[in-house]
Structures are given as C-alpha cells and as structure tokens.
C-alpha positions in Angstrom: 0.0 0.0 0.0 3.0 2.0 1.1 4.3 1.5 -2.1 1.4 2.0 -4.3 1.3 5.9 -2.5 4.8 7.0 -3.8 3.9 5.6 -7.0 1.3 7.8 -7.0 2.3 10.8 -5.7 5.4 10.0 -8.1 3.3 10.2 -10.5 1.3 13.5 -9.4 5.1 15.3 -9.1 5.9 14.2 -12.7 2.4 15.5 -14.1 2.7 18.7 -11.6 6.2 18.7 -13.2 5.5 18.5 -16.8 1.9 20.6 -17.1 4.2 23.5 -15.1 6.0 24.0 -18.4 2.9 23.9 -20.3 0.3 26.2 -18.0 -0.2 29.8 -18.1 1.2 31.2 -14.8 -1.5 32.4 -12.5 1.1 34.5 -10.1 4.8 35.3 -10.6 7.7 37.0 -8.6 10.9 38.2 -9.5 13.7 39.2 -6.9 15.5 42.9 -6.8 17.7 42.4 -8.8 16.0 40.0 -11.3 18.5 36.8 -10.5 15.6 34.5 -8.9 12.3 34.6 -10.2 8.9 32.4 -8.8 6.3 31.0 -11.2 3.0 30.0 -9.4 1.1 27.5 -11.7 -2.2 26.0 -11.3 -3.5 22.4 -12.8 -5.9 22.4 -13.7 -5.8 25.5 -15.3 -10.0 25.6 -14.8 -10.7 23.7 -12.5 -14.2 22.4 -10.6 -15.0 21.9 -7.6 -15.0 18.3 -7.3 -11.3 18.5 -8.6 -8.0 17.9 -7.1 -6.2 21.2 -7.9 -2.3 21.0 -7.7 -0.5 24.4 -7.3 3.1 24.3 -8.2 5.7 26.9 -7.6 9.0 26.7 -9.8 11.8 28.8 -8.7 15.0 29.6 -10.8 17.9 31.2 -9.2 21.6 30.9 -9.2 23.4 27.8 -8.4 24.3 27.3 -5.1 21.3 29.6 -3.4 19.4 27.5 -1.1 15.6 27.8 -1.3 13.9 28.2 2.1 9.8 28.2 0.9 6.6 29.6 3.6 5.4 26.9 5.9 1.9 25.8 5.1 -0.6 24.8 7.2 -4.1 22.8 6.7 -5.5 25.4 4.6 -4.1 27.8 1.9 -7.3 30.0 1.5 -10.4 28.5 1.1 -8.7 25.2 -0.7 -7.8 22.6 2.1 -3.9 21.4 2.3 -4.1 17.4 1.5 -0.6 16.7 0.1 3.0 19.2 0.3 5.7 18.0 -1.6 9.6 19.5 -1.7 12.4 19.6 -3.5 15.6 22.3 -4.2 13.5 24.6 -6.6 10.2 23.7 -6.6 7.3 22.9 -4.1 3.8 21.0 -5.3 0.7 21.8 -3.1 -2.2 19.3 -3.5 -5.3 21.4 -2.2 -9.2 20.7 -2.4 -11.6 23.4 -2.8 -14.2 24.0 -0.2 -16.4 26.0 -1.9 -16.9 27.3 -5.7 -16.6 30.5 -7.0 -13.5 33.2 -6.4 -10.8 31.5 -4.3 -8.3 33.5 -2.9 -4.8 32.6 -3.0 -2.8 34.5 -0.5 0.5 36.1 -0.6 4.1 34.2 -0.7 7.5 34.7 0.5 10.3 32.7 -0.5 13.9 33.2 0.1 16.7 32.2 -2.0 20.2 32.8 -0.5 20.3 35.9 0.8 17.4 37.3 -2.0 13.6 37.4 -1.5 11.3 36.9 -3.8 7.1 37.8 -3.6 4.6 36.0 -4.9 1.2 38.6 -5.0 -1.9 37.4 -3.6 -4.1 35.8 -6.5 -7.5 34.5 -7.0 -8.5 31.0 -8.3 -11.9 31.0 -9.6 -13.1 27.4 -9.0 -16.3 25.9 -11.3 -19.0 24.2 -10.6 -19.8 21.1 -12.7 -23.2 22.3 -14.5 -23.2 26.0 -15.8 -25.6 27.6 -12.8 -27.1 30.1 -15.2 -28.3 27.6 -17.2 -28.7 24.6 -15.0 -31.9 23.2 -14.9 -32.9 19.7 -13.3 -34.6 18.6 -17.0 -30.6 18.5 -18.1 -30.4 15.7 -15.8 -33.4 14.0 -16.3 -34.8 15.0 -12.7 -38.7 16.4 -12.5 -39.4 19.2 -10.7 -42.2 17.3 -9.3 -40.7 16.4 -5.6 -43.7 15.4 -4.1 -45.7 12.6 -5.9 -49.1 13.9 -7.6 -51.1 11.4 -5.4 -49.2 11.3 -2.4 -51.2 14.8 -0.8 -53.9 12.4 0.5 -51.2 11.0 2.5 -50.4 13.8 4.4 -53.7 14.7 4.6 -54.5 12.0 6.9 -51.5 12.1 8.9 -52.5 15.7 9.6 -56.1 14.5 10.6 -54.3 11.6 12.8 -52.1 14.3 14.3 -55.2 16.1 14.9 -57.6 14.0 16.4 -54.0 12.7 18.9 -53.5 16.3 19.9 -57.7 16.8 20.9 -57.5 13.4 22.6 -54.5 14.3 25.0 -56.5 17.4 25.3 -59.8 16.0 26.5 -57.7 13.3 28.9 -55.7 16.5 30.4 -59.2 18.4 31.1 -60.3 15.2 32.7 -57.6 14.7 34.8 -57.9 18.3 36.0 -60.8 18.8 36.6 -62.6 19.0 39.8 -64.9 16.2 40.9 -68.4 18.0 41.5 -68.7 17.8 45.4 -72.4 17.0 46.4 -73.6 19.6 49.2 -76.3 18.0 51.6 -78.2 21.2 53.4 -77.7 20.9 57.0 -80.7 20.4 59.1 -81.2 23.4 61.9 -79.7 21.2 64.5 -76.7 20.4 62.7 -76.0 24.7 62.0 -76.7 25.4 65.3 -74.1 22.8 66.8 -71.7 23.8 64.1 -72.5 27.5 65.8 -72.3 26.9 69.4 -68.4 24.7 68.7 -67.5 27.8 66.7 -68.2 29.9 69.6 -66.8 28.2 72.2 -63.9 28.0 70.0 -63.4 31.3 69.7 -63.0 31.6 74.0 -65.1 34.9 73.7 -65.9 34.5 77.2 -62.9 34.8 78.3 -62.6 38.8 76.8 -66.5 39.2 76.6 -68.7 37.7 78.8 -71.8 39.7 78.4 -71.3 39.3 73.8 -71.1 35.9 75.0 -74.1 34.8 76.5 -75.8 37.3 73.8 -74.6 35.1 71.1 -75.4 32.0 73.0 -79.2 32.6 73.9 -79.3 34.0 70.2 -78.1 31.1 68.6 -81.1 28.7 71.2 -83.6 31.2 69.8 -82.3 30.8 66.3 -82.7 27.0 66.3 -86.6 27.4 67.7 -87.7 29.7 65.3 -86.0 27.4 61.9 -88.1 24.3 63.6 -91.5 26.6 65.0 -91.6 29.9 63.1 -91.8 31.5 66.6 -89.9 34.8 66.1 -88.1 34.7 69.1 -85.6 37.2 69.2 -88.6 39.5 69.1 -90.4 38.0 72.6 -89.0 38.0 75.9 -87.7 34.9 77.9 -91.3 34.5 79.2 -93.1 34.8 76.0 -90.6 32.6 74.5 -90.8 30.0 76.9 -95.1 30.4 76.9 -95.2 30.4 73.1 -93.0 27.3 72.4 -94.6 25.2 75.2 -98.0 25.4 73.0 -99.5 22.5 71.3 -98.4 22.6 67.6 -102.2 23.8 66.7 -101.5 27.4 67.9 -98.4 28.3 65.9 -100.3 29.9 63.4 -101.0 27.6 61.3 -97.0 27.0 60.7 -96.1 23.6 59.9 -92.6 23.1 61.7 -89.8 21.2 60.6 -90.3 19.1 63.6 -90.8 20.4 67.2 -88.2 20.9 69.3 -88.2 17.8 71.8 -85.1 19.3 74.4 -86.7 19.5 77.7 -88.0 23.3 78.9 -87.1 22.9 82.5 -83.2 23.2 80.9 -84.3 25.4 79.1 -85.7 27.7 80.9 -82.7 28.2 84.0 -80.4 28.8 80.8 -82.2 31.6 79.4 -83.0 33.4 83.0 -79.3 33.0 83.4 -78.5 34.6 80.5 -81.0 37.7 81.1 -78.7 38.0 84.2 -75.8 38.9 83.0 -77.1 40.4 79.9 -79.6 43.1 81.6 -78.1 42.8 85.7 -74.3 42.9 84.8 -74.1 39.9 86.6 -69.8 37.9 86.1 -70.4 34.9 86.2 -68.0 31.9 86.9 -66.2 29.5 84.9 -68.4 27.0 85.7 -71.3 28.9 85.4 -70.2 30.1 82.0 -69.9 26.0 81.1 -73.5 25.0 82.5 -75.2 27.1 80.4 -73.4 26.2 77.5 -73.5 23.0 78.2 -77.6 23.4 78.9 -77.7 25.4 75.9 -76.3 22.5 74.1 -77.9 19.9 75.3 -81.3 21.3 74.4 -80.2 21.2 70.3 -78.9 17.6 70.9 -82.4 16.0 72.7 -84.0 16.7 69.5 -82.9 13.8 68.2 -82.1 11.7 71.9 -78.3 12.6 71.5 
C-alpha cells in the first residue's frame, strides 16, 4: 500500500512537473535584482469543484542559493492542504476546494540565499460542474415534481391523525384536572346550630366578653326554635318565649314546623333566666357557670334527636 502511495504521488510530481512547463502562470515574482524569479502554476488551469487542484511553484535562481519556501498549514485560502511536496526549486501543493466560485490565494515569501522573492496574492476561480445560469434539473433528467401527484392524501390524513391525537391528550388532560363535582347535603337546623355553638366556644369569647357571649349564646337557642316553629323569638321575651314554644303545635299559626323541638323546657328555661342576668343585671359569672349554660344550651339542640 506504502508502495502503491509514492507511485502515485510520483506520478502526481511528474504530471505537476510537466503541465508547469505547459500552464499559463497564475502568479509570478521576481527578486530585486532579477536573478531568482517564482512562477506559481495551477492544474488544472479551470478547474471544478470536485477536482484535485495541484499548485506548483517553480523557482530559478543561481546555483548554489538554497531555497527556504513559507510553511503551510491545513489550509491555503479557502482550498484545504491534503498533500506538500519539496524539493531544491520547486514545491507541489495538492489542495481541495471547499467552496466554488473566487478563491483566494494568499501572498508568498520565499527566500533564496540571501534574496527574497514575492509571490502577489491571487485569486483562483473554481467551477461548478453544471453551468448555474443555465442549469436546470430537466438537463439531468430529474422532475421538478418532488412530491408525488397522489401522495397529498397522504399527508392529509397524517395531519387529521395528528389532529384527532393532539384533541385526545386534550380531552384526557381536562379530565384529569378537573374537579370532581362535590355533592352539598343542606344541613338540618340542628346540625347549624351545633356547628354555631363549637365555633363559639372555639373562639374563647368569654374569656374577653362575657356579656357578647351569652348574647350570642341565647341568640343562637332562639335561632334553632324559630328554623323548627316559626316563633320569632328574638322578638319576645324569655317569658313569652318559653309560653309560646310550650303550645300545642295547633297554635303556631298555622306553621307547619320542621319538627318540634323535643329538648326538655325545665333546661331550658334556667339557661335563658341565666342569660338575662348577665345580659340586663351585669351579673360575672364563673367558669363553671359560663360552662352549665353552654353545656344546657347544648344539650337542648342535641335531645331533639335523643343525642
């Protein structure tokens, strides 16, 4: 294999060698006094973009002057470095193009003895392999025709498939998110005025207002009477109260109660006198006094039902 690359870049030197005398120079420089003089020749003089492009440069100077050339790199311009060759008076660049269309070709010292020669900066104009002002893709025998007449229906129902996917994921996220209805039961009068009387016993409002507290606490008892009897108690006084609700059901007005209240009236009754005590005398009660009523009051919304 070793073998077969010499042969070949052998080869490449003698051809580089031979079309050098032949080729039009595409940059030249001559030293100050004219002894050593640079050719810079390109092969193939027009060349495409798929080609290999070897760029020779061919020095003559006096015998003896020793030729130092630029180092090269990867890249001279926009043409990629694949190949440099060397010898006393000439050096063989095999490059690649990168891209068609003007290539620079940059500037170039060389040195021979104690002379200098430069080599101008150039352009290589590199071709494409069909003529792009009059390419067309009938001179190939291509049809403009990318997409196949028939073939819209096929996208047509990808789309729809994409479609109908997308509402699906849709309707599964709005399921997933969305709150389950809650069902509200209405509470019976003895279940709001429990939830009442914890709430304000909760709040410890005798402890900072005694007197709002047994206010609230006879108010909420006269509350719960007139939801089951239509007895507008907070209007009567503890008396009247007391003397209207102990009536048969006949003489409520015709009112047809939720149910009557079945909590006995001899607690009853102590809790409201007590609370007309320290609502109209200004009476302090104790702890414990504070407690039995609530406790009374209590227990007269729970024997509706035999709690």
């Amino acid at each position: 294999m070793l073998v077969y690359w010499h042969l070949v870049i052998g080869i490449t030197v003698l051809i580089g060698g031979s079309l050098s005398t032949l080729a039009a120079p595409l940059a030249e420089g001559v030293c100050a006094d004219g002894r050593c003089r640079a050719v810079l020749i390109v092969s193939p003089e027009r060349p495409f973009l798929a080609d290999t492009i070897i760029l020779t440069i061919d020095i003559t100077c006096p015998d003896g002057d020793i030729v130092e050339f630029p180092p090269f790199g990867e890249t001279l311009g926009e043409l990629g470095i694949t190949d440099v060759r060397r010898t006393d008076r000439q050096l063989i660049l095999t490059t690649m193009p990168r891209r068609a269309g003007p290539t620079p070709i940059w500037a170039m010292t060389i040195r021979c003895g104690e002379r200098q020669i430069e080599i101008p900066g150039t352009e290589l104009i590199i071709a494409t392999a069909i003529d792009t002002e009059n390419a067309s893709l009938d001179d190939i025998g291509l049809t403009t025709d990318i997409i196949p007449e028939r073939s819209w229906h096929i996208y047509a129902i990808i789309a729809a498939l994409v479609l109908v996917a997308v509402l699906l994921l849709w309707l599964l996220y709005r399921r997933k998110n969305a709150e389950v209805p809650v069902e509200i039961h209405p509470l019976s009068a003895q279940e709001l005025a429990l939830q009442r009387l914890t709430a304000l016993l909760e709040s410890r409002k005798q402890e900072s207002d005694v007197k709002g507290f047994f206010v609230e606490l006879s108010d909420i008892v006269r509350w719960y009477v007139e939801r089951l009897t239509g007895i507008r108690a907070p209007e009567l006084t503890t008396e009247e109260f007391l003397h209207k609700i102990a009536r048969p059901v006949r003489q409520w007005g015709g009112f047809v109660p939720e149910s009557r209240p079945t909590g006995s009236l001899e607690s009853l009754a102590p809790f409201l006198e007590a609370a007309d005590i320290v609502k109209f005398a200004k009476h302090v009660p104790t702890d414990d006094e504070i407690m039995l009523a609530f406790r009374r009051a209590e227990q007269f919304v729970r024997e509706r039902s035999g709690e």
